[in-house]
N, C-alpha and C positions, 0 to 999 in steps of 0.2 A: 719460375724459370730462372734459373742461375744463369749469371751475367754468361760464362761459357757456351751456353745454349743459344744458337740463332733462332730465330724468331721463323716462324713458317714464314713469314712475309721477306726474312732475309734470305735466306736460302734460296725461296723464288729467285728473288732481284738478284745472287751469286748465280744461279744457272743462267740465268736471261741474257747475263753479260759474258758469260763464258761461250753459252750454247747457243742463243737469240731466241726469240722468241718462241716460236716452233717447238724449239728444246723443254722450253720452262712451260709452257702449254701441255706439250705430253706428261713433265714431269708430275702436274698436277690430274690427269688420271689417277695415280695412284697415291695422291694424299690423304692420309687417315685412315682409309681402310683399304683392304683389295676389294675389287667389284667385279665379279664375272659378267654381269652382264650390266651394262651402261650406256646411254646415249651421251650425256655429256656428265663434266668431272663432277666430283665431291664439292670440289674446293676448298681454302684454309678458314672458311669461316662458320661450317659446323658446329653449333652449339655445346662441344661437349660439357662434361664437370669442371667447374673454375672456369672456363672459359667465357662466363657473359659479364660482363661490369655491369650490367642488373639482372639478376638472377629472376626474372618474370617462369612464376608458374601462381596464372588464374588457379588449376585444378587441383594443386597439390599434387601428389605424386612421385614426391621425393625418391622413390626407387627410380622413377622411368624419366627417362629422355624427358631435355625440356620441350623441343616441338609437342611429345607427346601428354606434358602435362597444361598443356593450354590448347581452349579451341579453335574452331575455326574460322572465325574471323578476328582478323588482325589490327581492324582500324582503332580498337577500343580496347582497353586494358580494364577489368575487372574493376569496380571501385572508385573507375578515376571519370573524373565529371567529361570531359575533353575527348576529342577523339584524334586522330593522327593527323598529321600535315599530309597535304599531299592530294594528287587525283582519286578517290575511291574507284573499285575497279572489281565487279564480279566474276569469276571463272567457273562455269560448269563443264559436267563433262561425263565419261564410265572410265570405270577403271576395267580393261580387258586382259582376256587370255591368251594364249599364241594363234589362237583359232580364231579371233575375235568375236568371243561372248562375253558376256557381261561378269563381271563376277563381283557377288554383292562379298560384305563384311569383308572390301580391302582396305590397309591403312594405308591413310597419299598424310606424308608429312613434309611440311613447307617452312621454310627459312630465305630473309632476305635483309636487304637495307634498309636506309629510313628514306624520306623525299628525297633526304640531300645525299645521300649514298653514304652512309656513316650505317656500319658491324655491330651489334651490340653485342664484342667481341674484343678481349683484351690485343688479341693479336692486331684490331685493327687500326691503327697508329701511325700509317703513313700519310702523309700529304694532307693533313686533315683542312688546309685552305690551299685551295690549287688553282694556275688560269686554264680555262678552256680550250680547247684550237680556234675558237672564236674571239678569243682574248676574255672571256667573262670569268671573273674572280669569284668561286665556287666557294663556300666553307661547310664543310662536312661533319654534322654535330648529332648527339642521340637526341631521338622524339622520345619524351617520359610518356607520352599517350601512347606511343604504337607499339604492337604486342612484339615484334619484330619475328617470333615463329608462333606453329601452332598444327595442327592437325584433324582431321575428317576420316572418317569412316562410310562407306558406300554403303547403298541402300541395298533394301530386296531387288533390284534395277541395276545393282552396279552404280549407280549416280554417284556425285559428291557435287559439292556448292562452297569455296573457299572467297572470301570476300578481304581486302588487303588494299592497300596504294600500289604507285608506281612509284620502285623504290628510284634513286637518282644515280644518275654515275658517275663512275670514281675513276680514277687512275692506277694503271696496272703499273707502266713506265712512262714517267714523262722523259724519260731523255729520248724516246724513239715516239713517245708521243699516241703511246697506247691505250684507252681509256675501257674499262669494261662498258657495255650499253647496259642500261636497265635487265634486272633477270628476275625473273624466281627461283630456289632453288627448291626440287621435291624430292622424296624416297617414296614410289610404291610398291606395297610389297602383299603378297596374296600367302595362303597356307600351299607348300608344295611346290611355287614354284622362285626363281631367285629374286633378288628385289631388284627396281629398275632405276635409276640415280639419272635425273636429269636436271636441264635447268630450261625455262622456257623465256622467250624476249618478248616482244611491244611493237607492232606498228598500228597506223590506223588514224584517217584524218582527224579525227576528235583527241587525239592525245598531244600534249601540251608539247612541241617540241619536236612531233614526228618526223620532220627533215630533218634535222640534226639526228635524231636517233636513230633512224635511220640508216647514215654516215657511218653510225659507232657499230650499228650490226653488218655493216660489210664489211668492216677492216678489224673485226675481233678475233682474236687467235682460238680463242677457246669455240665460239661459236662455228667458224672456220673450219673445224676439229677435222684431217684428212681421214679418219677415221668413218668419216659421214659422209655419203653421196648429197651429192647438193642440194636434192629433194628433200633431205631427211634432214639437213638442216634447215630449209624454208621453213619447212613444218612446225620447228619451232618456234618460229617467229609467230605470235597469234594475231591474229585483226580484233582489235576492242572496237566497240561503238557503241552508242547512246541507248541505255537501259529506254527500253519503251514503257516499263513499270515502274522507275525505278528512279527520280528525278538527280542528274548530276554525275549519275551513276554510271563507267561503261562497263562494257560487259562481253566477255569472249567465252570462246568451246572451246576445249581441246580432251582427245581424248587419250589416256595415259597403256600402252601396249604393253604388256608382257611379255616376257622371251623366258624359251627353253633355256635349260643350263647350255 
């Protein structure tokens, strides 16, 4: 990126302050790609080429996307003895049609943070030590153990099973005092019909922080998105809670909907 070029992360922060919030929130619907059909944005931290300061791919795959060159679970990187920082966190689910049927052999591909809410992502270089609204001094650093993306395939069932942490959060603005809450972000995408770009959040008495995170998924712009009836963004909020197989482990459903063009 030539010094001339703003950084996606600047650009935001020049709309945010010209348009507010609201403004730079829509703006980011349409960052990186156009999406006809979407529940929430892309965002500026999509893994593309050159874009990760560790270029993690477990599968190789060098032609294809990095989510799609590693699997699906995230706590553990290929090789490496150690496993991620952070709460572990199971998601199952179907990936569905417009009709709500199941549809097997779709790909749901997932990108996120680390604990501490740090990209592994050259773009991401703001605020990397920040206070909280609670005054607590945050510092924002890469896990070398965590896969940071990765990808799944549904079953004869529609199923999928993506196993990850609860990545941490970050700061959209601090001068108005914005913080993203924890997210996932996914692409699912079936033969035939458009792909579906959302991102999903965290509640749930067993997760480390739930009152505070709580806080951060009511007052987030993106999540907020007027684009969404208020139902449809509950929805994305998921409830985790205590693997009953699964020691330490929480564990939520959600199920990923397809839409007509």
């Amino acid at each position: 990126m030539s010094k001339a070029t703003l950084s996606r992360r600047q650009l935001f922060k020049k709309l945010l302050l010209v348009g507010g919030p609201v403004a730079a929130a829509i703006f980011l619907v349409g960052l990186k790609r156009p999406n006809r059909v979407f529940e929430q944005v892309l965002g500026p931290f999509f893994p593309d080429p050159d874009d990760p300061i560790e270029p993690i791919r477990e599968l190789g795959n060098k032609g294809k996307s990095f989510p799609m060159s590693n699997d699906w679970d995230l706590t553990q990187v290929k090789g490496k003895q150690k496993r991620a920082e952070g709460q572990i966190v199971s998601l199952t689910g179907k990936v569905l049609n417009p009709n709500g049927e199941a549809v097997p052999n779709a790909s749901l591909m997932l990108w996120q943070a680390s604990s501490s809410g740090r990209y592994n992502h050259q773009d991401d270089s703001f605020a990397n030590t920040f206070e909280d609204p609670r005054g607590k001094t945050i510092e924002r650093k890469l896990d070398p153990n965590f896969q940071y993306w990765g990808h799944t395939i549904t079953d004869a069932t529609g199923s999928y099973r993506v196993r990850t942490i609860i990545p941490g959060y970050y700061p959209a603005d601090l001068d108005i005092g914005w913080f993203r809450p924890p997210h996932i972000h996914f692409i699912a995408k079936a033969e035939g019909l458009p792909e579906l770009v959302t991102q999903t959040y965290f509640k749930g008495d067993a997760i480390p922080d739930n009152r505070f995170i709580q806080t951060l998924n009511a007052r987030d712009f993106v999540l907020r998105n007027l684009k969404l009836k208020r139902e449809e963004q509950e929805r994305l909020i998921i409830e985790y809670k205590p693997a009953a197989d699964d020691p330490g482990v929480l564990t939520g459903h959600f199920d990923f909907q397809l839409r007509t063009a």
